[in-house]
C-alpha positions as CSV (number, residue, x, y, z in Angstrom):
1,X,-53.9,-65.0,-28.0
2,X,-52.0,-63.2,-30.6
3,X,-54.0,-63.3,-33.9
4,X,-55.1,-67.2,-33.9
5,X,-58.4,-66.9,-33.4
6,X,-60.5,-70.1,-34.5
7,X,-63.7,-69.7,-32.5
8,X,-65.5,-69.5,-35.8
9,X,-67.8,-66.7,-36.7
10,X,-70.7,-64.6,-34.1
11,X,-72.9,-65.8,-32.7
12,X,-70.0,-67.4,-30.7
13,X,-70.2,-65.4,-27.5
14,X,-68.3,-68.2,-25.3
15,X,-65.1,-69.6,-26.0
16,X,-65.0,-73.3,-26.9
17,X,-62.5,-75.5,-24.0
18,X,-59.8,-77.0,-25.3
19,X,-60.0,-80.4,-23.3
20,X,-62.6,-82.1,-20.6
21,X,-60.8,-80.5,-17.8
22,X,-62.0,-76.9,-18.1
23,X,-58.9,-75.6,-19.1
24,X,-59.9,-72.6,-21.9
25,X,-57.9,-72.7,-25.4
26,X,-55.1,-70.2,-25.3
27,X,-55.9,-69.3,-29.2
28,X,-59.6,-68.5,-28.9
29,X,-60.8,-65.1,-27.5
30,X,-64.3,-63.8,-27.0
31,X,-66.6,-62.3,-29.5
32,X,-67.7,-59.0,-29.7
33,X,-72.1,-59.5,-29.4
34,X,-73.7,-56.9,-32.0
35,X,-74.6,-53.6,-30.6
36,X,-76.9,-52.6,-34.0
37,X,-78.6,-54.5,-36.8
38,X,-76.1,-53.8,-39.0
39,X,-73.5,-55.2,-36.8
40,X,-75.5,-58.6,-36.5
41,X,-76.7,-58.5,-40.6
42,X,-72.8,-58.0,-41.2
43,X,-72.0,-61.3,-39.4
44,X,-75.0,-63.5,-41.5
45,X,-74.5,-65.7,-44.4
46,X,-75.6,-63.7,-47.7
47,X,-78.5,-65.7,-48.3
48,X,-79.8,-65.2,-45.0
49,X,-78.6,-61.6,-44.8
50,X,-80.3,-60.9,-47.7
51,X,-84.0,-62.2,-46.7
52,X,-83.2,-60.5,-43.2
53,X,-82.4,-57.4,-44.8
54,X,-86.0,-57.5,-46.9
55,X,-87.7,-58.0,-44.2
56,X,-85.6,-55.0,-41.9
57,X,-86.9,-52.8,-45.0
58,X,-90.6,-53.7,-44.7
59,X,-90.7,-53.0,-41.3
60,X,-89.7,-49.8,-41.7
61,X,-91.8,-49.1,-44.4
62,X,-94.8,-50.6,-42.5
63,X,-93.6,-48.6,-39.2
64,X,-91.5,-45.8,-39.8
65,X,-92.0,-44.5,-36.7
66,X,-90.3,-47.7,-35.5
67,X,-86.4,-47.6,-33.7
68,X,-83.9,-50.7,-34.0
69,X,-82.3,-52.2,-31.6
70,X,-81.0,-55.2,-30.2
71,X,-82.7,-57.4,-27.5
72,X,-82.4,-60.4,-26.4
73,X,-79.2,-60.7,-29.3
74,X,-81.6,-60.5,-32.1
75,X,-82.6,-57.4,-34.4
76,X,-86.1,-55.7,-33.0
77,X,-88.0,-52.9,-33.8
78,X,-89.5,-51.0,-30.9
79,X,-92.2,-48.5,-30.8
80,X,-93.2,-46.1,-27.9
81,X,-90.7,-48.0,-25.9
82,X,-92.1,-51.5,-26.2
83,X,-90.4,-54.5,-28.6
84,X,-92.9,-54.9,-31.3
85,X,-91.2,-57.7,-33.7
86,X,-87.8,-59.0,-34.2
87,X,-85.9,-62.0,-36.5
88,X,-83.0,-63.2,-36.7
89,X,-80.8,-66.1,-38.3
90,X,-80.0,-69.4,-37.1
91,X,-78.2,-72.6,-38.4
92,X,-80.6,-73.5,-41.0
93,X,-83.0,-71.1,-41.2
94,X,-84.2,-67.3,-40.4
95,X,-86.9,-66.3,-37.7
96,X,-89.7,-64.2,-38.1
97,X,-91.4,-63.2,-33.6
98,X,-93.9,-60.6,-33.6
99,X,-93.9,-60.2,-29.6
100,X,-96.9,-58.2,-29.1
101,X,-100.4,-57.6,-30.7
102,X,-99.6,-54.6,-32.8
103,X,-96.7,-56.8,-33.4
104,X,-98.9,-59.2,-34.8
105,X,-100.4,-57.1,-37.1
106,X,-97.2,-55.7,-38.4
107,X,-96.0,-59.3,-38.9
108,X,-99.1,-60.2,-40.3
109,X,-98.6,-57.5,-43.4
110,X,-94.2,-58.3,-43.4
111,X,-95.2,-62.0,-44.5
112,X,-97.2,-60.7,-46.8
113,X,-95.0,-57.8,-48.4
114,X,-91.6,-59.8,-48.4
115,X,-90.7,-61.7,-50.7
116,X,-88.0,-64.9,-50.0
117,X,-87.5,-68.4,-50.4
118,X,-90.1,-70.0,-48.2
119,X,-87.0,-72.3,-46.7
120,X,-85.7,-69.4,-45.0
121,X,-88.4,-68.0,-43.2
């Protein structure tokens, strides 16, 4: 396992099998999952980091009061103990979930306030 390491880039939690019989690569170790936002932004493609990152500082604009945190894998905001909205990036695009109603309302003024490429959102 010394050094050889071509799982690819996080999100890759799993290693990939070398052949049908279940047999694990001897090259490929596990990834480390991202314990802050920063963590998870660091591992993003630019363009995507950099839409993630304007909306990360609307939220806390909109709710300063706000902690981050990860749930679920993806960045989330939490307030009085309860996930209020999180995003993330995928494969060919970035994610926007307001999971509650004030949630919602924050999400409602984020699409609003930040300002990306349609595509990406």
């Amino acid at each position: 396992m010394a050094g050889n390491d071509d799982c690819g880039q996080w999100p890759v939690y799993y290693p990939r099998f070398a052949n049908h019989d279940g047999r694990l690569e001897a090259n490929c170790s596990m990834k480390k999952k991202p314990e802050t936002i920063g963590e998870y932004l660091t591992a993003v493609e630019i363009g995507k980091r950099q839409a993630l990152e304007k909306i990360r500082a609307t939220i806390r604009r909109i709710v300063p009061k706000a902690e981050e945190c990860i749930s679920y894998g993806l960045p989330c905001f939490r307030l009085d103990g309860k996930a209020l909205v999180g995003f993330g990036a995928a494969k060919n695009h970035c994610a926007f979930y307001p999971w509650n109603i004030g949630g919602t309302q924050v999400g409602q003024k984020v699409i609003w306030q930040v300002d990306c490429p349609a595509r990406l959102l």
